[in-house]
N, C-alpha and C positions, 0 to 999 in steps of 0.2 A: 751110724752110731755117734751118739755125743762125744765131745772133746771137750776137753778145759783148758782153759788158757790162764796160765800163770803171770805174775806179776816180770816183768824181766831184767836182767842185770842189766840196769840203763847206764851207768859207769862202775867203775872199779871203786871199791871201799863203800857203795852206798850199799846199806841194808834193808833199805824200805821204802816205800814210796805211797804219797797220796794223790787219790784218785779225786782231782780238779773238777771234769765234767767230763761226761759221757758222749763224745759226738756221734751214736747210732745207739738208736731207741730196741730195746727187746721186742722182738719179731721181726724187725729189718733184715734186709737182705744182705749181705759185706762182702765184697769182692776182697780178694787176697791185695795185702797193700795198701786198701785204703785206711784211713784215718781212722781210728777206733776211740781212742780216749785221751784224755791229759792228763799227766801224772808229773807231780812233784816232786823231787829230789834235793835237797839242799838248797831253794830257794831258785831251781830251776825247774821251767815247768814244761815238757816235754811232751809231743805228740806220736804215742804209739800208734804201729800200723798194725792192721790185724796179719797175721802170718796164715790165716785161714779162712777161706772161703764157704761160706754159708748163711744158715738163719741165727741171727745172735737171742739163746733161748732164757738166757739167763745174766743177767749181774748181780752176778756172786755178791763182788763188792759195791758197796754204794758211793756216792760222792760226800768226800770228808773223809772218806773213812783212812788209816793206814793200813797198809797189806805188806808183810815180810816180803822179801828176794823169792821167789820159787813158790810162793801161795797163790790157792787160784782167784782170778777176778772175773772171769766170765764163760759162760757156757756156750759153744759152738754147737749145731745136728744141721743135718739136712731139710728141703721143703718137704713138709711136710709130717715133720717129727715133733714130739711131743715131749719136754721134760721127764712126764711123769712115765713112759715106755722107755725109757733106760733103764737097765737095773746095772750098766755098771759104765765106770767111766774113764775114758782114757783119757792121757796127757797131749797137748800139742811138742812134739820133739825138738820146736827151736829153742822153748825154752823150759826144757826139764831145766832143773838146777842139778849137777854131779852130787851135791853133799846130801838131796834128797833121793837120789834113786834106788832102786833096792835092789838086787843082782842080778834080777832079770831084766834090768833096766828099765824097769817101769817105774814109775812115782806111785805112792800110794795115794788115794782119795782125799779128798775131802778130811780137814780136821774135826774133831769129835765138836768144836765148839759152833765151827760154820755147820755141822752136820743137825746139830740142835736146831739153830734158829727158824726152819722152818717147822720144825715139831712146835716150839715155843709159839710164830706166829698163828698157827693154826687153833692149838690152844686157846688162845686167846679170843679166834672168834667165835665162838659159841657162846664167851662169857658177856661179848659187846650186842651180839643177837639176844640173846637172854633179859638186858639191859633195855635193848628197846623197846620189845614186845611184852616188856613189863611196864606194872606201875612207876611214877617216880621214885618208889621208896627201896625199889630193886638196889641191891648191894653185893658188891662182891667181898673175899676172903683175901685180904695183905697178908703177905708174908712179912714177919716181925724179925725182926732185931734181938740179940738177946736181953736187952732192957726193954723188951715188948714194944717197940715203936716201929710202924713202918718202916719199909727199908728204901729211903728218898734221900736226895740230895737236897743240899739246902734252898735253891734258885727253885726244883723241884716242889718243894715247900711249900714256898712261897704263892706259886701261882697255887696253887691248891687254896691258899687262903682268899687270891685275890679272887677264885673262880667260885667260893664257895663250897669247895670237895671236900669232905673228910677220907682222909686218907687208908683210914681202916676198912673202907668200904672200895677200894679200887686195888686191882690183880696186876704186878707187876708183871710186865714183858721184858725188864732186861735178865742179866746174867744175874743168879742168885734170888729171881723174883724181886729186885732193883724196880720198883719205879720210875718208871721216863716220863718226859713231857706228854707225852704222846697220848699216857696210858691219862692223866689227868685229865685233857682235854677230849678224850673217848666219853670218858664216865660223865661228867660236866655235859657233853651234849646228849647223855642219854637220859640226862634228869636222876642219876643214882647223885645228887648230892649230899651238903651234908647236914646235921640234927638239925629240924627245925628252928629257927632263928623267934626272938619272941618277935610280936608285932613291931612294936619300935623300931627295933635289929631292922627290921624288913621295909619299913617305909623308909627307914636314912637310909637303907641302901639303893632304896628306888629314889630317891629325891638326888640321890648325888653320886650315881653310876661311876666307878672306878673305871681310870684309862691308862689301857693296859704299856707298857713301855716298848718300844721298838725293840726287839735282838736279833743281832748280826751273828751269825753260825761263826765261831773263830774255827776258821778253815786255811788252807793254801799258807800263802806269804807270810800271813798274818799268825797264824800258829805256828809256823816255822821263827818267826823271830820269835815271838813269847818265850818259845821253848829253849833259845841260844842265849835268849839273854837271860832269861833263870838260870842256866847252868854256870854261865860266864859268874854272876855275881854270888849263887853259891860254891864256885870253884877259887876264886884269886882273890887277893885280897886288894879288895880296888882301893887306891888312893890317887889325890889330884895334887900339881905342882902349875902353877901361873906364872909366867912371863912375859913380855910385851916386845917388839923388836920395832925401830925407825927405820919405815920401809919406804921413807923421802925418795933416796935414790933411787932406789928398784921402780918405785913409780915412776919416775922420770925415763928410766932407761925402754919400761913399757911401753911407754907413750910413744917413745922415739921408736919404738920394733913395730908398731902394731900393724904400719904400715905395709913395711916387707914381709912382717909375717900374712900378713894378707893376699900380698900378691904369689903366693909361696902356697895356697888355699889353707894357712892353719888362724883357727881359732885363737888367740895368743889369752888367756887370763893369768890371774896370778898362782893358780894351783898348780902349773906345773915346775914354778921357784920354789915354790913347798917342799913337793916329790923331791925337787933334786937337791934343797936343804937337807930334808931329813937322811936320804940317802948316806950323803956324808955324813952326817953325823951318826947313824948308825954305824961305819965301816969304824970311827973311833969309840965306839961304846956299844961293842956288841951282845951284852945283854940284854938291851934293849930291843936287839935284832935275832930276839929265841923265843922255844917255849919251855914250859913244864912237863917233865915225864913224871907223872907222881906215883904211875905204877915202879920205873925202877927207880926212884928217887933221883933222876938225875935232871941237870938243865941243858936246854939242848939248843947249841950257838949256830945259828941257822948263817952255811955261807952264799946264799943267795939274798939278795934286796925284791925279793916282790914286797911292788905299795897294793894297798887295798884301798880304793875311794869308796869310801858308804857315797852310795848314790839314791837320791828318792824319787820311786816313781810313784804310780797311781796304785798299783797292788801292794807299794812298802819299800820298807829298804832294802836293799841289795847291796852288796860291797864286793864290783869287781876287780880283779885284781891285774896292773900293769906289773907283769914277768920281767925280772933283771934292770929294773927301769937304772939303777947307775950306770948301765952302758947305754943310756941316750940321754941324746942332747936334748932341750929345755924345746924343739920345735916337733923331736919327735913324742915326747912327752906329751906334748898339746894335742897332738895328732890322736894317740891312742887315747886318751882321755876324752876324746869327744867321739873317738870310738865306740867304746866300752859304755859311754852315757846312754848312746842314740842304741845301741844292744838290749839296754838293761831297759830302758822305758816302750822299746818293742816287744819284750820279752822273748829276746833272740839270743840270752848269753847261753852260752855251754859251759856245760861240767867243768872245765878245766881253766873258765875265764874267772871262775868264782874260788878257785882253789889252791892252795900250795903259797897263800899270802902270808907274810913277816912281820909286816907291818901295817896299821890303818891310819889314815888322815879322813876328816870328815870336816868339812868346808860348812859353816854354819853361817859364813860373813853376807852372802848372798838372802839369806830368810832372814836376819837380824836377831836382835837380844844382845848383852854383853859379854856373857862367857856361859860355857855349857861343860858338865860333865859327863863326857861319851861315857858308854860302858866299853868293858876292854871285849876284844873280838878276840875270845877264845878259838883256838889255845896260844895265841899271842898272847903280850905280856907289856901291849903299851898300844893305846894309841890317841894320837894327836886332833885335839880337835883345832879348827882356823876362824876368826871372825871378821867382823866387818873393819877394815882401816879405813881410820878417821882423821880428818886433821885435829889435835889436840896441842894445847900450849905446855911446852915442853921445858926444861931449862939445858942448855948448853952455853956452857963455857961462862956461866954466872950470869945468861941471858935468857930469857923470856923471850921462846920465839914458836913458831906454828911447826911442826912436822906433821907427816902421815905416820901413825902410827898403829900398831894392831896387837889385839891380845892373841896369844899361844895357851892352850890349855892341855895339859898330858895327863894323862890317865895310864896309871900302870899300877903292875902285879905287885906291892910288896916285896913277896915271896921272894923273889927273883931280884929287881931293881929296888937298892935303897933311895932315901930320899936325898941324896946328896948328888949320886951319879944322874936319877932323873933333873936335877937343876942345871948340872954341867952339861945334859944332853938338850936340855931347851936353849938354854943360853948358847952352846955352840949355835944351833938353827936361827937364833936371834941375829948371831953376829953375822952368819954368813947371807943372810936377809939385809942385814943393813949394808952389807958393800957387794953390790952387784958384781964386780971384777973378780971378786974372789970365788962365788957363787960359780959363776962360769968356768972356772980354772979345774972343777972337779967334774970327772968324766969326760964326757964327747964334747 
C-alpha cells in the first residue's frame, strides 16, 4: 500500500520549507536513509533522508514550491505498484505532525487543493491534443476576470505579447483558471495564436524576430532573502546615521599581532575589532541590543550579545550568527568568524548557527564603494554596516596629517532607537576603534 511522506519538523519554530531539488527521480528505488531531497528553511538548506523504503511513485511537491510543516511531498508503494491502484492512502509515522492527526491517529489525505491538481492537469490535456490536431485557428475558452479580461499576471502578459498569443483563446491551468507561463507557451506551439496580424504587422515581425530575455526562477536563497527584506523594510522604520573612526592605531597594533596570530592558526582581520566594538557598546545602549514585539506593544532588551556577519556566498546572503561573542577574546572571534564563513559558502550552517542573533555587522570594506545603507535584519533593530579604511588627510591638532581612517554606517528601527542614542552608539564604536588598549580592556 502507498505511503506519503510529509514535509518534517526540520527545526523548532520553522513552519515551512522549500523543496531545493529532488536527489531521486520518480520510479527510483530508495533504501531507508538515503538521501531524498533538499529543503530550505530559513536560508538553510537541508538534506532529508527518506525514512522509507521503496519505489518513490510520486512528487507530490515540485522544486520551488513551499510545503507547510506536516503536508505531503512524496508518495512511497512498493515494486511493482502503481499510483493509480491505491484508493487510499496512509501516512509515514515518523513524521505525522500531532496538531494534524485525527483520533485515530491517522492524518487525513491529501488537501482539497493538492487533491485538484491532478484533475486540473488532466483537464487540460485534451484541450492541448485538441490544439494540435487542429487547424492553427483552434482556440480555447479563458476564464475572465470580472472586468472580462483574462485572468494572467502581468510578466504572464507580456510573453503572450511577445509570443503572439491572444490570451482569450488559451485555458488557464492554475488555481482559479489563472493563466501560467506554461499555458502561453502550450498554445503558441500549437499554432492557436492570436487575430491575424495585417501583412506589414507580419513581415516587421519576420524582418526583426524578437529575443526573448533570460529568467531566473526566484527560488531557494534568493527568495528567502526577497522575502526578509520586504518584510524588514515594510516592518521598521529604517533610518541611517554616519560616522567615521582613526583606525591609525588599531592598524598598527594589527600589523604587530598578525604574526602571533598566525602561528596560533587564526586568521587575524579587522572584523573581529568590529564585533568586539560594537559589543560593548551595545552593553551601554541597550536598545540597540533588542527587538520589537508589536503584537504586545512592547520592546524587548535582549540580554545576550549574539553578532550576526551578513556573509556572501554564491547562492546569497546569509548572516550567521557568533553566540555570546562578549565572552571572547578578539582571537577567538577570528577563529569563529572564519568558522561560520567557510560553513556558510559550503552550505554546511545549521538551524541554530543562523538564529537567536541581536545584532548585524556587514563588512562591505573588502567589495569597495564608500558607504552602504544595510537593510535592518528583522526583528533586530540595528545594524552596522563597515567599509574600506583609507589613508585620508585628516586635521589633528591644527595639523594636516595622513591617518587610516574608515566610515561606520548604522541602520536602525526609529521605532525603537532615536537619532540621538544611534549617534552616541556609533561614536562610542569610533572611540573604542581609535584606541586599541581600550578595545582590549572589554571582555576576554
Amino acid at each position: 500500500m502507498a505511503v506519503e511522506l510529509e514535509m518534517p519538523e526540520l527545526a523548532e519554530s520553522v513552519v515551512e520549507g522549500e523543496i531545493v531539488k529532488w536527489l531521486v527521480k520518480e520510479g527510483d528505488m530508495v533504501e531507508q536513509d538515503q538521501l531524498l531531497v533538499e529543503v530550505m528553511t530559513d536560508k538553510v538548506t537541508v538534506e532529508v533522508p527518506s525514512p522509507y523504503a521503496g519505489i518513490l511513485l510520486k512528487q507530490v511537491a515540485k522544486e520551488g514550491e513551499v510545503v507547510p510543516i506536516g503536508k505531503p511531498i512524496a508518495i512511497f508503494g512498493q515494486p511493482g505498484e502503481k499510483l493509480d491502484d491505491t484508493t487510499k492512502l496512509e501516512h509515514v509515522t515518523p513524521h505525522v505532525q500531532a496538531s494534524d492527526a485525527a483520533p485515530n491517529g491517522k492524518v487525513e489525505s491529501q488537501p482539497a487543493a493538492a487533491a485538484e491538481a491532478p484533475k486540473t492537469a488532466k483537464a487540460a490535456e485534451p484541450s492541448a491534443k485538441a490544439a494540435e490536431s487542429s487547424a492553427p485557428v483552434a482556440r480555447e475558452a479563458a476564464d475572465t476576470s470580472l472586468a472580462g479580461k483574462p485572468l494572467a499576471a502581468p510578466a504572464v502578459r507580456k510573453l503572450a505579447r511577445e509570443l503572439g498569443v491572444d490570451l482569450a483563446a488559451v485555458r488557464g491551468s492554475g488555481e482559479g483558471g489563472r493563466i501560467q507561463r506554461g499555458d502561453v507557451e502550450r498554445v503558441s506551439k500549437s499554432g492557436a495564436a492570436a487575430p491575424a496580424a495585417s501583412s506589414g504587422a507580419q513581415r516587421s515581425q519576420a524582418a526583426a524576430p524578437t529575443a526573448l530575455p533570460e529568467r531566473v526562477p526566484l527560488r531557494g536563497l534568493r527568495r528567502n532573502i526577497a522575502q526578509h527584506m520586504i518584510h524588514s523594510k515594510h516592518t521598521a522604520a529604517h533610518t541611517l546615521q554616519v560616522d567615521e573612526a582613526d583606525m591609525t592605531e588599531l592598524v598598527r597594533w594589527r600589523t604587530r599581532s598578525k604574526e602571533r596570530a598566525a602561528e596560533r592558526g587564526v586568521k587575524l582581520t579587522y572584523l573581529p575589532f568590529f564585533v568586539k566594538a560594537a559589543t560593548a557598546a551595545l552593553k551601554k545602549y541597550p536598545f540597540v541590543n533588542s527587538s520589537l514585539d508589536d503584537a504586545a506593544g512592547e520592546i524587548v532588551l535582549k540580554k545576550n550579545y549574539n553578532i550576526g556577519i551578513a556573509t556572501d556566498t554564491e547562492a546569497g546572503l546569509v548572516v550567521p550568527v557568533i553566540h555570546d561573542a562578549d565572552q571572547m577574546s578578539i582571537f577567538e572571534l577570528a577563529r569563529e568568524i572564519v568558522n561560520l564563513a567557510e560553513k556558510a559558502r559550503n552550505g554546511k550552517l545549521s538551524h541554530d548557527d543562523i538564529t537567536g542573533g541581536t545584532f548585524t555587522i556587514t563588512n562591505v570594506g573588502s567589495v569597495g564603494g564608500l558607504l552602504t545603507f544595510p537593510v535592518i535584519n528583522h526583528p533586530e533593530v540595528a545594524i552596522m554596516g563597515t567599509h574600506s579604511i583609507q589613508e585620508r588627510p585628516v586635521v589633528r591638532d591644527g595639523q594636516i596629517v595622513v591617518r587610516s581612517m574608515v566610515y561606520l554606517s548604522l541602520a536602525f528601527d526609529h521605532r525603537v532607537v532615536d537619532g540621538a542614542l544611534a549617534a552616541r552608539f556609533l561614536r562610542e564604536i569610533a572611540d573604542l576603534l581609535a584606541a586599541p588598549e581600550l578595545l582590549l580592556m572589554e571582555g576576554n
